[in-house]
C-alpha positions, 0 to 999 in steps of 0.5 A: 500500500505504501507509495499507492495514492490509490489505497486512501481514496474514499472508496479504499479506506471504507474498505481497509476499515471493514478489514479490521474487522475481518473474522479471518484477519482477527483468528490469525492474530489470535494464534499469534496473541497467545504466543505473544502474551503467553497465555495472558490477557495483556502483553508486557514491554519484555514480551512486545520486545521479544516480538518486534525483535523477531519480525525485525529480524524477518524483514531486515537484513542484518546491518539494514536500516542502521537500526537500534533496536532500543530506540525502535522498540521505545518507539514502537511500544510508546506507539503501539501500547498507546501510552499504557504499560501493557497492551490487550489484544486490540492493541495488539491486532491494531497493530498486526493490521497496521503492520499488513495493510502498510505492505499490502497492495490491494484491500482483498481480504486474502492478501492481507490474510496472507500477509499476517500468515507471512509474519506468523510462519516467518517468526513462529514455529508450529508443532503438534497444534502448539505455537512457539518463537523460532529461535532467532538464528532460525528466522530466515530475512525475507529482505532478499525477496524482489517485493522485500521493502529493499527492493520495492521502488515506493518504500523507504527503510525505517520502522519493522513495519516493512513487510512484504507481500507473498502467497503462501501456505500455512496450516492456519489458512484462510479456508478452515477454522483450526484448532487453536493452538496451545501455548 
């Protein structure tokens, strides 16, 4: 969406705001808020920092961007926990969605769906119904991938947010209800 005049126009937007509200979008990112939240009602600062960790690694190629980690997830908490020093889960789906809908290009509910499930199998792994991080030296950066922020002519390097765009399969798909898993 990022560079694409066409995304905020009237039309768009009204159907960008009817995605957050997708039953698909928002049983994906209950898979993940397990995991990040631990099970929890909210998510502290250390787990939020654990997170953006994760997806920074995914999206950015180690040295891209100049990044400090630090300052990003300062940053990003201040921005994404709105002030407070714990985020629930409509934080946390703000958020996902905020991060799918800046590297989506389309308002279909499939892409963005496959966009949330590109995050989820790139920072988690999935074993017998259970949800857990991978191990940061097992998460491959998908910067090196011709629609990567990095290789996309309307982006800039910045915040974690710079995530691309990519079909793929995954057990959470967007076709059945799953069990969800345990964390």
């Amino acid at each position: 969406m990022q560079g694409n005049s066409e995304m905020y126009s009237k039309d768009n937007q009204i159907k960008r705001s009817a995605l957050k509200r997708s039953k698909k979008m928002r049983e994906l990112a209950s898979h993940a808020w397990k995991l990040a939240a631990g099970g929890k009602d909210h998510m502290n600062k250390a787990e939020f920092t654990v997170m953006i960790t994760k997806f920074h690694i995914l999206m950015v190629p180690p040295g891209g961007g100049d990044v400090d980690m630090l300052s990003l997830v300062e940053e990003e908490w201040a921005h994404d926990a709105f002030g407070k020093d714990f985020m629930d889960f409509e934080d946390f789906f703000t958020s996902l969605w905020q991060l799918v809908d800046t590297w989506t290009e389309t308002v279909h509910e499939e892409e963005y769906v496959r966009m949330l499930q590109k995050v989820i199998i790139g920072t988690m792994h999935l074993q017998n119904s259970n949800l857990s991080w991978k191990e940061d030296k097992n998460i491959k950066c998908v910067c090196n991938h011709p629609t990567s922020p990095y290789y996309h002519p309307h982006t800039t390097i910045a915040r974690h947010h710079r995530f691309i765009h990519h079909p793929l399969t995954h057990p959470f798909t967007a076709h059945h209800s799953p069990t969800p898993p345990k964390v």
